[in-house]
N, C-alpha and C positions, 0 to 999 in steps of 0.2 A: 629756268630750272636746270639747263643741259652743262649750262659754264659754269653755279652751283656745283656740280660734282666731278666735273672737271678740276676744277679750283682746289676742292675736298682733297682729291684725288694725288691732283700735283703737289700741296703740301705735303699730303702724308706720306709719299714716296720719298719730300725731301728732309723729312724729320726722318723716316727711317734710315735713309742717308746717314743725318747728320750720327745719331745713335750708333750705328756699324761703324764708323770712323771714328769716332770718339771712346765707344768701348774697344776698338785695338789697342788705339794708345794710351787707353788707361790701366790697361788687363797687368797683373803684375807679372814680374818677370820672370819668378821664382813658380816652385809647389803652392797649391793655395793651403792642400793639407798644414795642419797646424800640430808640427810640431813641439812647439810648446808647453802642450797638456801635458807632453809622453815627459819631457824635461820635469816638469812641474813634479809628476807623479812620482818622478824615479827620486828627486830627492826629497819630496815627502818620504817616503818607505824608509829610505834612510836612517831617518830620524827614529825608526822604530829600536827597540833595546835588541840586540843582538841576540839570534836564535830563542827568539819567543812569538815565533809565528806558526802553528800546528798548518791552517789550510791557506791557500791563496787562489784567487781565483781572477783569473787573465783574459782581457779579451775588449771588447767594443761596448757602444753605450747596453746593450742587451745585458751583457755583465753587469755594472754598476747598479743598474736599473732591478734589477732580479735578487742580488744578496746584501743581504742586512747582518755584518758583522756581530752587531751589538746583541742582534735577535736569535743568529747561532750559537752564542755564546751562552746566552739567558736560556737556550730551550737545551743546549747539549753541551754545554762546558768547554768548547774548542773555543783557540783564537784564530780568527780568520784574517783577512786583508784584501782588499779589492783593489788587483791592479791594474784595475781598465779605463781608457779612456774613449772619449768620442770617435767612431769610425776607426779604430787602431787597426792598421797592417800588422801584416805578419812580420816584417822585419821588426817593429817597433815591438812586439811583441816576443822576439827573440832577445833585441835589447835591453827589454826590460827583465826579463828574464836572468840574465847577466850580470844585471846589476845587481837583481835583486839574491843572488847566490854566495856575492861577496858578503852578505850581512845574514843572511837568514838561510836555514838548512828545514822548509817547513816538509812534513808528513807525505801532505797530496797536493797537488798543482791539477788547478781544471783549468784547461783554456778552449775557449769558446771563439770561433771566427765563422764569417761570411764569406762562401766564396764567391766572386763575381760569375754568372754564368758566362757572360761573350769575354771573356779574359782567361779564365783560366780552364775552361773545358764547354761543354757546345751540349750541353744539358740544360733545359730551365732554370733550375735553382739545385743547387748543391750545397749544404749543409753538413760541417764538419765540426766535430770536437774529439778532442782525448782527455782521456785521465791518465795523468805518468804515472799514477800508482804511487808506491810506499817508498819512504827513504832512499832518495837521490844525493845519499850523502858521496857519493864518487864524482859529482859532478851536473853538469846541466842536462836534462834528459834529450833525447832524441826528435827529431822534429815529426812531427804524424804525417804521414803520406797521404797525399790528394786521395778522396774517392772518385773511384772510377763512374764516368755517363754511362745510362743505358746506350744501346744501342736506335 
């Protein structure tokens, strides 16, 4: 019974082994962030007909997941547009933003994000958004300042 779980034992140590060696050299070399969504989306948008977007709303899957273009339109006559992808950072976030100013001058911009608490401030959870408010036709609006941790 006692070589039984020795045996167990030694295997499993060398299959954990093998697994920690194996996933370094397979880990990719790159971000694993994808990218591609933010691509995908900015020229989707594009394709939208020039300054015929009243609302826009910016941010991580929470956004996508939360507005229904088709259903603010049918309850309150605006056109909206959801420009959020999976997990989006703030840089991609400003990028899209950028983009999306070359083509469309909408009303209000909400943008919704997650701040990491051990990254970006030493609070449990930190929870930010802004509304830019009304006609930002001078340009791309101002980025919203972190909220401050309790103490």
């Amino acid at each position: 019974m006692g070589k039984k779980i020795v045996n167990s034992i030694i295997f499993l140590a060398g299959l954990a082994a093998i697994l920690v060696l194996t996933s370094h050299f397979l880990k990719p070399n790159d971000d694993v962030y994808n990218t591609n969504g933010v691509m995908a989306k900015k020229e989707e948008f594009r394709k939208e007909t020039n300054d015929t977007i009243d609302v826009v709303f910016i941010g991580d899957s929470e956004v996508y997941s939360a507005y229904n273009p088709m259903q603010l339109y049918g309850n309150y006559g605006f056109t909206s547009y959801v420009l959020a992808t999976s997990a989006q950072r703030l840089c991609d976030t400003y990028s899209i933003l950028k983009s999306m100013y070359k083509t469309q001058t909408p009303e209000y911009i909400f943008i919704a994000y997650y701040i990491q608490s051990d990254v970006e401030c030493r609070c449990p959870r930190a929870h930010a958004g802004a509304d830019f408010g009304r006609n930002h036709r001078a340009g791309p609006p101002a980025v919203a300042r972190r909220p401050k941790c309790p103490p």
